[in-house]
C-alpha positions as CSV (number, residue, x, y, z in Angstrom):
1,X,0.0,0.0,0.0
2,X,1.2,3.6,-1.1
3,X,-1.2,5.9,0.2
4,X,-2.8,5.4,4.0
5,X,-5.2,8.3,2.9
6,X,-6.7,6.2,0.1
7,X,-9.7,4.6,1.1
8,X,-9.7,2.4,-1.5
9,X,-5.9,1.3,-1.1
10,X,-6.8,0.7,2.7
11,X,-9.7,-1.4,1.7
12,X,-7.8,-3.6,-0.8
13,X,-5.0,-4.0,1.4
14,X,-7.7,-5.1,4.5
15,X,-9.1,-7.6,1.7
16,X,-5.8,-8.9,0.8
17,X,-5.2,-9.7,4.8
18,X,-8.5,-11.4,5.2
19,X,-8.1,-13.8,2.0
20,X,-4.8,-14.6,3.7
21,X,-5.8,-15.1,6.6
22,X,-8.7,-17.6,5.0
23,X,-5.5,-19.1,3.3
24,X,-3.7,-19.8,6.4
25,X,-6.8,-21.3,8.7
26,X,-7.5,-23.5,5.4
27,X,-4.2,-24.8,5.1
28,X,-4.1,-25.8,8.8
29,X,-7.7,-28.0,8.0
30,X,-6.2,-29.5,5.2
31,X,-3.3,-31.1,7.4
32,X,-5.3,-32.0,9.9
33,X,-7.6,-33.8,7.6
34,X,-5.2,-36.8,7.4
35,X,-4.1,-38.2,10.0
36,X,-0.3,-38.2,9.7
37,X,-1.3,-34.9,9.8
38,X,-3.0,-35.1,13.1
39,X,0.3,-36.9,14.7
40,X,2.5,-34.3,13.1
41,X,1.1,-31.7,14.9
42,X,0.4,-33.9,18.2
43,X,4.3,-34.2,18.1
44,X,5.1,-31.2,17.8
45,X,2.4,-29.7,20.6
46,X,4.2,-32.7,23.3
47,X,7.5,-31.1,22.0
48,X,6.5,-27.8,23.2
49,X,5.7,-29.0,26.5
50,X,2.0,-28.0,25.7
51,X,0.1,-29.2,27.9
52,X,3.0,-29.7,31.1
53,X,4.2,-26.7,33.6
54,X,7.0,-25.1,32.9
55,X,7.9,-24.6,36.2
56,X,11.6,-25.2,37.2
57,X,14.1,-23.6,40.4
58,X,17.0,-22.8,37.3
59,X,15.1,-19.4,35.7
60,X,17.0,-20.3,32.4
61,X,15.0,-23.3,31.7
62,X,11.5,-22.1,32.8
63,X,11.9,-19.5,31.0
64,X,13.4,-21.8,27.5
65,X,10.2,-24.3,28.5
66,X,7.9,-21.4,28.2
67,X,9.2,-19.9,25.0
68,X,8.6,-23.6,24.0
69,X,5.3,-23.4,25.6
70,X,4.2,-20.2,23.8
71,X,4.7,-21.6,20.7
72,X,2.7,-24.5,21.4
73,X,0.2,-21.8,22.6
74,X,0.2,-20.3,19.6
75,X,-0.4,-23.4,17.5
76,X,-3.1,-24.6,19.5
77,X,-4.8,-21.0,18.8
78,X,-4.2,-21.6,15.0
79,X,-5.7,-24.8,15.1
80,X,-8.9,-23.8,17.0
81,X,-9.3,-21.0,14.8
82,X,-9.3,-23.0,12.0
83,X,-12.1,-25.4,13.3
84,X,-12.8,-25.5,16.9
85,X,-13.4,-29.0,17.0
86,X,-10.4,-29.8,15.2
87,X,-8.2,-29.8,18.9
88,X,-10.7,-32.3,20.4
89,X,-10.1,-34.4,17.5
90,X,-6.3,-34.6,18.0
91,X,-6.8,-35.0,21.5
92,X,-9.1,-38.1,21.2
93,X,-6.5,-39.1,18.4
94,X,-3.8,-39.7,21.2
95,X,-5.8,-40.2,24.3
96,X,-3.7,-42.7,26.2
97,X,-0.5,-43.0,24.2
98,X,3.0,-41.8,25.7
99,X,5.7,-39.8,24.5
């Protein structure tokens, strides 16, 4: 975008951000529409210590296992954004199996 003052630039750039936005949450249903899909993301979620405390007494690694965390915060967003139901599914996916 050129021109902030342009209504019309504004409104094509706001459009662009939406249809990539739909992109993105598509994408992310897509993947998790298979399976191996579904463990992929599983996988990484565990690796991010998603769903453990990050509480440690050495401040460096709570604070590397949150980092960590975050980003399997983030994902988790993604993925309920995409389809709400689509975290329930993973979950049931792995109910009961270790690391």
């Amino acid at each position: 975008m050129n021109n902030l003052a342009d209504p019309k630039q504004v409104k094509k750039a706001e459009l662009k951000e939406k249809d990539l936005r739909k992109q993105q949450l598509n994408d992310i249903r897509t993947v998790l529409s298979s399976i191996s899909g579904r463990r992929l993301f599983w996988r990484i979620l565990e690796h991010c210590n998603t769903f453990n405390t990050v509480f440690n007494e050495q401040h460096s690694t709570m604070s590397y296992l949150a980092g960590k965390q975050d980003l399997g915060h983030f994902i988790m967003s993604e993925i309920t954004q995409a389809d709400e139901n689509l975290l329930l599914k993973l979950m049931k996916d792995n109910k009961g199996k270790e690391n």
